[in-house]
C-alpha angles and dihedrals in degrees: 000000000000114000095260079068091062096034081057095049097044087048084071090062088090107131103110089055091062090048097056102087087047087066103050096044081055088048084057099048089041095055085044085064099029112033086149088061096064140070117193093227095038091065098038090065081047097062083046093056091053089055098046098054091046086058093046094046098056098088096041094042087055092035087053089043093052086049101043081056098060093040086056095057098055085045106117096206092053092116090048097048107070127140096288124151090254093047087050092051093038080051096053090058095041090051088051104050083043088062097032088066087030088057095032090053090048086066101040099045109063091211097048088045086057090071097042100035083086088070091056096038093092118091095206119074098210131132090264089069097057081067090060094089119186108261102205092046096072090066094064100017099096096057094072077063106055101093101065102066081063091058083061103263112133127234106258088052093057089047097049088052088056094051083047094055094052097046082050093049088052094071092056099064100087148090092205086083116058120184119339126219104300097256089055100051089049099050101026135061102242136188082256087055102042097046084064084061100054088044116107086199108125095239085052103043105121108358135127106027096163122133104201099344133063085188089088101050090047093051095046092053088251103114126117124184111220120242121195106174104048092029117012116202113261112195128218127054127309084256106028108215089221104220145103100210103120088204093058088038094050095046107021101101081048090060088045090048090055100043086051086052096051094051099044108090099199126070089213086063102042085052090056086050086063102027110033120078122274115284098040122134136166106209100022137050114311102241096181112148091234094051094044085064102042092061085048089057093045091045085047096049092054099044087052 
């Protein structure tokens, strides 16, 4: 197959751009209810993010294609996996726990988290944010994919359930929509939920990665329910970088990736700067999700 036959077949994978204007007409309805919950030029670096990581992505979108394409030739259950109402529904799981670990690791690997922290760099949670996708993040994405082609589902379904998952993550970016009915809130990720996850309060840092699915973040010990009245989600990061340059938004936690790097003597340690969670330093506070609330247990458990 020469690589105009890919080019053609991606090409199919063509879903999000019909959604698109789905998702601005809800934009629309959303600031009519919500004016408060928008900025002008917020959004407007937004709608440049969204840009930026569809331009990014392109390569590694058509280099994980070509590659998806080979694994699922050697796959041995090919002939059983075709586009049947089960595969469909195995597919949407798989799908799921693939960008559970995909999402978790953006935020516990810096420099990872270089290339998703532009999707948490906003202060508003609004439907426009969901457009402001992490840059970075498209060049490494695919390869938390690369072992279900080899379960036998073919390229363009896995891409389809992609485009699926992300229709389905922007709906949760919102503050229109408050709790839904119990059993929704346990199986599924929600606006609640996900407003947890845009939240730079300690309790919430790094919590609820899922995609479709809350299931993965309560089994792997990374839920947090969402409470408005005693700590009220406040969206950004935990030191907002204050601009509206896409440029500086898109690359900023990059250049303070590299200027940790320089200062640190040791390679050990300039290997932990880009390898280590957020928040690690070898020679200041460690800041780590995991290790803030910790010392808010442990401050907590000896006032009580």
């Amino acid at each position: 197959m020469i690589f105009s036959d890919y080019i053609k077949q991606l090409s199919q994978d063509n879903l999000l751009y019909f959604a698109l204007p789905i998702f601005f007409i809800c934009i629309l309805v959303e600031y009519q209810f919500a004016k408060q919950n928008y900025q002008r030029q917020d959004t407007r670096v937004s709608l440049f993010m969204m840009v930026f990581a569809a331009i990014v992505e392109f390569i590694p979108k058509v280099l994980a294609f070509v590659a998806f394409v080979y694994l699922h030739a050697l796959s041995p259950w090919k002939d059983i996996v075709q586009r049947q109402w089960w595969a469909w529904l195995l597919l949407l799981f798989l799908d799921d726990f693939s960008y559970y670990w995909f999402h978790r690791l953006n935020h516990e690997v810096r420099l990872f988290w270089a290339g998703h922290v532009t999707h948490h760099s906003s202060t508003k949670m609004n439907f426009g944010t969901a457009l402001r996708q992490g840059v970075g993040e498209r060049v490494h994405k695919f390869f938390y994919w690369l072992w279900i082609p080899l379960l036998g589902f073919d390229p363009l379904m896995m891409f389809t359930m992609m485009s699926i998952s992300l229709i389905y993550q922007f709906f949760v970016h919102t503050e229109v929509v408050q709790k839904l009915p119990n059993w929704v809130e346990y199986i599924f990720n929600t606006p609640s939920h996900h407003r947890v996850h845009h939240a730079s309060n300690i309790r919430y840092l790094d919590c609820n990665h899922a995609g479709v699915f809350i299931l993965w973040d309560r089994l792997f010990g990374t839920f947090s329910e969402e409470c408005c009245e005693e700590d009220k989600p406040i969206y950004g990061l935990t030191v907002n970088i204050n601009s509206y340059d896409p440029m500086l938004v898109a690359t900023h936690e990059y250049v303070a990736i590299w200027k940790d790097v320089k200062r640190a003597k040791h390679w050990k340690d300039k290997l932990q700067y880009i390898f280590n969670a957020p928040g690690w330093s070898h020679d200041g506070i460690d800041k780590r999700a995991k290790t803030l609330r910790k010392k808010i247990t442990k401050l907590q458990n000896h006032s009580e």
